[in-house]
C-alpha positions, 0 to 999 in steps of 0.5 A: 525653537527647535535647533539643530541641537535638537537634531543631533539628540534626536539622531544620537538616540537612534544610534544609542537604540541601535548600539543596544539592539545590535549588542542584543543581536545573537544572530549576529556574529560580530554584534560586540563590534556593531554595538561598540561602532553604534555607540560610539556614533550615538556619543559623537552625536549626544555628546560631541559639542562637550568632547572639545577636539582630542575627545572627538579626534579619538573617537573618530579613530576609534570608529575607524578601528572598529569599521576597520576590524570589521562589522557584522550585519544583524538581521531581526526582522519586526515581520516575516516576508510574508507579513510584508508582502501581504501589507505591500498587497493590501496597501498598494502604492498608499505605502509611498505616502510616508515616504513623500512625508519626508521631503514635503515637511522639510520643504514647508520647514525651510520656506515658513522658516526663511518666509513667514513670521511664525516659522523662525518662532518653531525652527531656526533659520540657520538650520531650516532645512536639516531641522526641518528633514528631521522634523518630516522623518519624525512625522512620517514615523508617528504616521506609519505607527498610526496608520499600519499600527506595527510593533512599537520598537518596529522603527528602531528595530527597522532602522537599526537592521538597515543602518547594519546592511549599510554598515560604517559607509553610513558615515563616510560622507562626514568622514570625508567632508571632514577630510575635505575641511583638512585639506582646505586647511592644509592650502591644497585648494590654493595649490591647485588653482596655481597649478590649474593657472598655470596650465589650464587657460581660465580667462573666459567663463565657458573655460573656467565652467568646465575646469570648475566642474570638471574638477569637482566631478574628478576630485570626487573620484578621487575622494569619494564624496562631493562634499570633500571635493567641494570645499578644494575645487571651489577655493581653487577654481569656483570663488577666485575664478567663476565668482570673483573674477569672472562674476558668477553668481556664488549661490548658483555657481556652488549649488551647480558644482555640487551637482557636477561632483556628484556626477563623478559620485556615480563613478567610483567605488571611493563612493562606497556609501553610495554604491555598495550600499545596492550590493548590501541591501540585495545581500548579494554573494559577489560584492565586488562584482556588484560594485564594479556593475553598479558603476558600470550602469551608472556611467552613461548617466554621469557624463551627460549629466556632467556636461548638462550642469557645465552648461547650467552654471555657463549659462545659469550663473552669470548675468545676462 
């Protein structure tokens, strides 16, 4: 069966192919820092589950200090513009296929994995989907490398050029899910939903909808990431009020605020792996400039798509 431990090896070998190929990287020159911030990735991910908590917690400053110190961005390209437009000439739209891999592999995955009797005998149930997304990004490797017939190390050496556009953001949606957890830990969700009681009026359900995720979208504004917003806005507001007390249904009620906080995802630049990444990948001169544009174009999404999701879960969530 394969697990999500299965998983982490296969993501931690990435990260160790790229520590080594950034500390290769001469036309980079913060490659020593690239290598070491890499490396320490591939150990999180290789050897994590044996560090125990101090282990980890030192390793996770250690990625701090060096993000902090800064990384450079290696360049390495597998092929020359003008190789890759002339693929992009002769392939046409046939190029997407590989990419549509990925999503259709992780959906059969999780369907055979929860809905068939062969599935749970290939992947573990518990982990469907994020074994079964690996699983697609694997397949839709080996049928790149059939079909177009690149270098062999092109996957790595690709991948390991993007991950270094993208730079330290690449991890912060752990990061800050992990910060999410502490504060759940620390009561601030409990805290909340007192203060959220004892101004915020929640005795209906279009009321305790919006607080819901009205909260959600501003906690990750404020935190960056929907992930560490969710785990606060839901034990404050989501489970005691929606679910509990009001009778919404968990599943809808949790998958719905996910989505409210992505809406406020789109419109902030705590959100620095979503929304820096354009600024890095263009390579423009002007990152800030870019970032504050970025979220400027994103805005009249975000809010439409917030109140389209408090009437989802309003309407979605609860029993007819």
């Amino acid at each position: 069966m394969i697990t999500l431990a299965h998983a982490y090896i296969v993501g931690g070998l990435f990260f160790a192919a790229a520590s080594l190929f950034s500390f290769a990287d001469t036309s980079n020159p913060r490659r020593a820092m690239n290598g070491v911030f890499w490396g320490l990735l591939a150990v999180s991910f290789l050897a994590g589950s044996q560090l125990g908590d101090l282990g980890n917690g030192l390793l996770a400053v250690g990625l701090v200090a060096v993000a902090g110190i800064g990384l450079g961005q290696g360049r390495g390209e597998t092929s020359s513009g003008e190789e890759r437009r002339a693929s992009a000439a002769r392939n046409g739209n046939r190029l997407f296929l590989p990419a549509l891999i990925i999503p259709a592999i992780a959906l059969i995955g999780t369907l055979a994995a929860k809905y068939t009797t062969w599935g749970p005998l290939i992947i573990d149930p518990a982990q469907a989907t994020l074994v079964s997304l690996v699983l697609g990004a694997l397949i839709a490797v080996a049928t790149v490398m059939a079909w177009l017939k690149p270098p062999l190390l092109a996957p790595l050496r690709e991948g390991r050029r993007l991950i270094d556009a993208v730079g330290w953001a690449a991890i912060l949606p752990q990061m800050l899910a992990s910060l999410g957890a502490v504060f759940l830990a620390a009561g601030v969700g409990d805290q909340v939903g007192r203060l959220m009681a004892d101004y915020v009026p929640l005795d209906t359900r279009t009321l305790a909808v919006s607080a819901y995720c009205i909260g959600m979208a501003l906690f990750t504004l404020i935190m960056g990431n929907a992930f560490a917003a969710f785990p606060v806005m839901t034990a404050a507001v989501g489970l005691p009020i929606v679910v509990q007390a009001l009778g919404g249904d968990p599943a809808r009620v949790c998958a719905i605020g996910m989505l409210a906080g992505f809406c406020g995802t789109l419109m902030t630049p705590m959100a620095a792996n979503f929304n820096v990444v354009p600024a890095n990948l263009l390579d423009l001169p002007d990152r800030k400039a870019a970032l504050n544009g970025v979220i400027r174009a994103q805005i009249p999404t975000a809010i439409p798509l917030l109140l389209a999701n408090i009437l989802l879960m309003r309407f979605l969530a609860f029993p007819a």
